[in-house]
Structure formats: C-alpha cells, structure tokens
C-alpha positions in Angstrom: -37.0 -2.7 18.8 -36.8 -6.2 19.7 -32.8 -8.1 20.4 -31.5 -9.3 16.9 -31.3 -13.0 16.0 -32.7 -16.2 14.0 -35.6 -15.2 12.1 -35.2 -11.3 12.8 -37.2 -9.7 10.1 -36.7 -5.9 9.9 -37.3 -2.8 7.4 -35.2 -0.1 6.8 -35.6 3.5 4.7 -32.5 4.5 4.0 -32.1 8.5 2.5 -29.2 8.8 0.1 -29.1 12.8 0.3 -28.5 12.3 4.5 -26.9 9.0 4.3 -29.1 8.2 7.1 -30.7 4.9 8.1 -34.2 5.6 9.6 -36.8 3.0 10.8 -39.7 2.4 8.8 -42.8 4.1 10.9 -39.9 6.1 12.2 -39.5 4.9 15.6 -37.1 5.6 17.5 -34.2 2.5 17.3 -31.6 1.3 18.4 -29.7 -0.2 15.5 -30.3 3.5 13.6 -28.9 5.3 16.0 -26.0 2.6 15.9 -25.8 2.7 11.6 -25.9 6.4 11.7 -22.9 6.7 14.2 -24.6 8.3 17.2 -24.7 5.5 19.3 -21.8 3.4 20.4 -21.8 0.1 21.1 -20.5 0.7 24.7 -23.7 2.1 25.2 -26.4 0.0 23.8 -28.8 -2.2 26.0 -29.7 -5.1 23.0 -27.4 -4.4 20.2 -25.7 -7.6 20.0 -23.1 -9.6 17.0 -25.2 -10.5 14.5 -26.5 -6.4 14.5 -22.8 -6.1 13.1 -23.3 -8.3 10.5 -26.5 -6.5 9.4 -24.6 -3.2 9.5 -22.2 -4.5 7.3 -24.9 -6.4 4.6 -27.0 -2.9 5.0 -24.1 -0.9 3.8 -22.8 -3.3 0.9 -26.5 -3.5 -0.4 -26.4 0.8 -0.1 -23.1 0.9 -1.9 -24.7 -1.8 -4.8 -28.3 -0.5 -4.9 -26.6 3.2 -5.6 -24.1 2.2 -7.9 -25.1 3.5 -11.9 -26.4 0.6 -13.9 -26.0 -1.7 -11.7 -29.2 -2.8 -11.4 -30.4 -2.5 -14.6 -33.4 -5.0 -15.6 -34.2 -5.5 -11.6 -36.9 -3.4 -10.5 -35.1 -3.4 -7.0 -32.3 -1.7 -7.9 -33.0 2.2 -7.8 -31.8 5.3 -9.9 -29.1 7.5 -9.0 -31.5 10.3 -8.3 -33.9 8.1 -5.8 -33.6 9.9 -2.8 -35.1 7.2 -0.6 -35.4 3.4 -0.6 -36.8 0.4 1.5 -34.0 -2.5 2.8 -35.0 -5.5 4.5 -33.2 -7.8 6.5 -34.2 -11.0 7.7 -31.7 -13.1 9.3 -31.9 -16.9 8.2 -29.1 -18.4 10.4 -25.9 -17.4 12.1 -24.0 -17.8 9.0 -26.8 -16.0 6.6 -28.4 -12.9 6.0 -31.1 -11.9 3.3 -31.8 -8.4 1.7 -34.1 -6.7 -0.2 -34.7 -3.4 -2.1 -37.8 -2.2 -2.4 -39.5 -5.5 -1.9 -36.9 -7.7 -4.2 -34.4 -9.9 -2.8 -31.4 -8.4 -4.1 -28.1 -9.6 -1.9 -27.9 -13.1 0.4 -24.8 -12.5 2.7 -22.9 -16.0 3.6 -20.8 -16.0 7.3 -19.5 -20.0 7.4 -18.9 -20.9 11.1 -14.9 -21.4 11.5 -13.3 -24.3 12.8 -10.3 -24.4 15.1 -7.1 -25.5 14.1 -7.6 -28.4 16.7 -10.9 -29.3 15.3 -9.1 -29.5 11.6 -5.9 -31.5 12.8 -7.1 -35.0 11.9 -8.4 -34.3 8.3 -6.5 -36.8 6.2 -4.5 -38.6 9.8 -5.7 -42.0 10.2 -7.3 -41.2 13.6 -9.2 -44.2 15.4 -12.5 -44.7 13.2 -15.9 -44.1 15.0 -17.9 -46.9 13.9 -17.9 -50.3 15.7 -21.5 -51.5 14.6 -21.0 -53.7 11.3 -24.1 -53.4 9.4 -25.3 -55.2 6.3 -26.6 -53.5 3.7 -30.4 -52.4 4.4 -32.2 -52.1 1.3 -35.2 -50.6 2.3 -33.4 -47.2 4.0 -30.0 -48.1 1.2 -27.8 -47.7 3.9 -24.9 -49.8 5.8 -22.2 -49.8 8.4 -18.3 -50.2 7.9 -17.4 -50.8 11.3 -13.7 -51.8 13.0 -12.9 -55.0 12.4 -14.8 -55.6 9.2 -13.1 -57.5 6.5 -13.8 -57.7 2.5 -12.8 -60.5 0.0 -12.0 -59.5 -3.0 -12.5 -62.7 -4.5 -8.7 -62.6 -5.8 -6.7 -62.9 -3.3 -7.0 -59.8 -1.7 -8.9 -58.7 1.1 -9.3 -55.3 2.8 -9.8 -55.3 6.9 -11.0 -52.5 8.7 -8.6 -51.3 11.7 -8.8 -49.7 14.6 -7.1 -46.2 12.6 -7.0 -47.5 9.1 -7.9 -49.8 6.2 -5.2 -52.3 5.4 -4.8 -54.6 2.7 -3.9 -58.1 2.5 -2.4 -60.1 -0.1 -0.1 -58.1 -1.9 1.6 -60.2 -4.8 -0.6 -62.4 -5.2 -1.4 -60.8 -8.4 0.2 -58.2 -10.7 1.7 -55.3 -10.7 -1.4 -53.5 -11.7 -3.8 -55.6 -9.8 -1.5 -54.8 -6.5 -2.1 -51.1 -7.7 -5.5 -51.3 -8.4 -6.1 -52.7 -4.4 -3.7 -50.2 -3.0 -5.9 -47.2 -4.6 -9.0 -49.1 -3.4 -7.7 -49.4 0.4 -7.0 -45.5 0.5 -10.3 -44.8 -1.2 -12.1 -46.8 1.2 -9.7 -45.2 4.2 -11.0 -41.9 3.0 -14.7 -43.0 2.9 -15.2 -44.3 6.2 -13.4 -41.4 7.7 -15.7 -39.0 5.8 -18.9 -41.7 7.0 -17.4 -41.0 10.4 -17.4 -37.1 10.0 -14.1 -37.5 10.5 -12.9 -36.0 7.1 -14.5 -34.1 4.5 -15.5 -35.3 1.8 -13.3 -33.6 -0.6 -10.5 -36.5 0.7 -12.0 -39.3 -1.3 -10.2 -38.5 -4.7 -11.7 -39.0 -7.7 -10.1 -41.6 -9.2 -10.6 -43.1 -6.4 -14.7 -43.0 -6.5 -15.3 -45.1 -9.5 -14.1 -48.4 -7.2 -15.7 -47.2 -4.2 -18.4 -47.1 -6.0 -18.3 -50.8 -7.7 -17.3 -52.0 -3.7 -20.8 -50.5 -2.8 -22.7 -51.7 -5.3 -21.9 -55.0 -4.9 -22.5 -54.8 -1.0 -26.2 -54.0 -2.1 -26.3 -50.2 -2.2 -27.7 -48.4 -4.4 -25.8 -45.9 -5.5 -27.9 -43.8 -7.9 -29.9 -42.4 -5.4 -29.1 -41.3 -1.8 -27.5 -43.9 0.5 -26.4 -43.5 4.1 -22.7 -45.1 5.4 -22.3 -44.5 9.2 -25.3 -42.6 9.7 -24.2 -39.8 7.3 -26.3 -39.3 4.4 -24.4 -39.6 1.0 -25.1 -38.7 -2.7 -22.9 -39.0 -5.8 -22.5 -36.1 -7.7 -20.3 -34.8 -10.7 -18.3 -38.0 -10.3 -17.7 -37.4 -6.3 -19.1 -39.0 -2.9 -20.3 -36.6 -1.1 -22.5 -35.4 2.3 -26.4 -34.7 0.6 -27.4 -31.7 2.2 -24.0 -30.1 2.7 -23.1 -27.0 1.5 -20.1 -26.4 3.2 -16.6 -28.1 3.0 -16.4 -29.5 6.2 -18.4 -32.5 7.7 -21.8 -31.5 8.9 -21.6 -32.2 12.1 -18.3 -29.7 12.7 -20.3 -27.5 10.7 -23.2 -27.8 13.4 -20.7 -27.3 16.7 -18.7 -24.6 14.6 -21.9 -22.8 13.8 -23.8 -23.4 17.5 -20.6 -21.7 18.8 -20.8 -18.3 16.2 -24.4 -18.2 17.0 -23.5 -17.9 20.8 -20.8 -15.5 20.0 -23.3 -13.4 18.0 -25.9 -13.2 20.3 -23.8 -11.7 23.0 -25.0 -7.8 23.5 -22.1 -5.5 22.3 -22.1 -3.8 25.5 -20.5 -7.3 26.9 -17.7 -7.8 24.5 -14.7 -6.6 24.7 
C-alpha cells in the first residue's frame, strides 16, 4: 500500500455479513487493518489525515449503499441480501473525495479548507486596498485596474475617489435627495467591489441592489460585462443578478481559499503516528 494523497486511487470489497473491509487482490493493508479496528493509529507507519477522511466517506457510502430502496434505479446501489460489494476511492483534492459502487460514482464527499478568525476579520472593514496600478480598460483581455487614488466623474456633480481604505464621494447636495442616494449606494457598491477585486472580501459583500450600478459604472469604463471580465487580477462573471469570482465555488476569495486549503493539505498528509 502506497501513503494516501492527491490522486490516490484505491479499491475496496467490503463484506456486509463480516462488516469487514478487505483489499481487492486481498493484500495485506494498512488502511484495512485500520477500517476493521485492528490497527491503531499509534501504530501505523503511512496511515496519514486524509486516510481519516476516507474512513469516514467509506463508511457513509456502506451505511447508503445498504440502506433498502435507497438506490433504487442506480445499478450501484446493491440489494439488501448482496453479501459483497466493490468501493472506490479516489482522492481529487484535500477538500474532495470521490466514491463508487460497483463501478458507479455514487457519493462526492466535500471538506472546505477553514479560515482563521484572523484571516476573516477584515471582511466588510475598510482595510487599506491592494491595488495601486490604475489601469484603463483593456478590451482585448476585458479587464481593468481600480487603483488608490483613482477618481470618477459622474458627469453631475459628483465624483467618487478611490482612498487609501475606502471609496468616498464628493459632491453631496449638489443634487437631490435621491440623486445624493443614488451616489451614496454607488460609493458602497464600488467599496465592496474593489475589496472583493482585491481578494479582500467575498463576493457575497457587493449587495444586490447594489450590482445593477456597478454594473452601468463598468460598462461605461469599456467592460464588457456579459462575458467574463477581470478587475484587479481577479476573474469576474455576473451571474443570477450578482458579481461574482468565475471559477469559485466557495464563499471565500480564492486566494484564502488556496492558503486555507495548502494548509489542510499539509495537515492531512501528516502520518497519524505523528499527531497528537
């Protein structure tokens, strides 16, 4: 048996009368003996974290693949009197797992790398942007800077400046009420944006009703819009009426994501007989 990790591919046979986990030419392994409860961690030599994980995904996709009529229509799932069936792992990343039964995928287990409290503590605090480049709008790539000290006529009287923390708008009163409303949504909105451009925030932080101005302010600063565009270096689609990272499945900015998850994937690879 070779040490668990990214792009670990390994079969199972599990036997339902035993409840024992045995390897597939029947080899002797590690990870069996673990499963099966007569070998401890303590005592392994390669057994390492993400060997817990599989333990865990092996015995929810047992529990499901056993369970009456609940695989009914897939040819993976197997009867209750089966006595023996064939589960594969294969370990995509450190946050997921694949299984199958009997040669169907059947389960995909999701672990999303954690961040620390620190990490998280200036989502939505005007912390000092990132970006100090300005850059026009390049339409061949569809993609710009908004950089610290950038400023943006309106055209009406207003104009919104890019800080060192913040975005703040002049020119307040110069029209009505609703026109000073209208700007004071559109300097939040754009606050939020350049923060999320800056991986700062995610992207859930630019509201909604905010997005249909951001998106008019973009437009007319030659982006396109309609198809993906890059602020800051992060790559950006609309979707559902929302800004938001392409690519990103997660909630939190990519690049967190990537430190959060290089950090679990450490964790997991340490061997269990090292952890305490």
């Amino acid at each position: 048996m070779n040490i668990t990790g990214i792009g670990s591919v390994q079969t199972y046979i599990y036997n339902s009368q035993t409840g024992k986990l045995s390897s597939k030419d029947g080899s002797p392994d590690e990870f069996v003996d673990y499963f099966n409860g007569t070998l401890s961690a303590e005592s392994s030599t390669i057994l390492n974290g993400y060997d817990i994980a599989k333990r865990s995904g092996i015995k929810n996709v047992i529990e499901m693949a056993y369970a009456k009529g609940s695989f009914q229509g897939n040819s993976a799932w197997v009867a209750s009197d089966t006595t023996e069936c064939e589960i594969t792992c294969k370990i995509v990343s450190g946050e997921e797992f694949t299984y199958t039964v009997n040669g169907d995928k059947v389960l995909t287990c999701y672990a999303p790398a954690t961040l620390s409290l620190e990490e998280m503590e200036g989502w939505g605090k005007n912390i000092p942007f990132k970006t100090h480049q300005s850059k026009a709008c390049d339409f061949a790539t569809n993609s710009m800077n908004f950089a610290v000290g950038d400023v943006f006529d309106l055209g009406n009287g207003y104009k919104l400046k890019v800080g060192e923390k913040c975005v703040e708008a002049d020119g307040y009163g110069n029209g009505n009420a609703a026109d000073d409303e209208k700007v004071r949504h559109l300097e939040y909105g754009l606050n939020a944006l350049i923060h999320f451009a800056d991986q700062q925030w995610p992207a859930a932080l630019i509201w909604k009703e905010h997005t249909p101005m951001l998106l008019s302010l973009l437009e007319e600063l030659g982006i396109d819009t309609s198809r993906e565009f890059s602020l800051n270096g992060t790559k950006c689609i609309v979707e559902n009426g929302r800004i938001g990272e392409a690519g990103n499945k997660w909630f939190i900015p990519s690049v967190a994501h990537d430190n959060a998850l290089k950090r679990n994937e450490e964790l997991l690879s340490k061997l269990l007989s090292t952890q305490k």
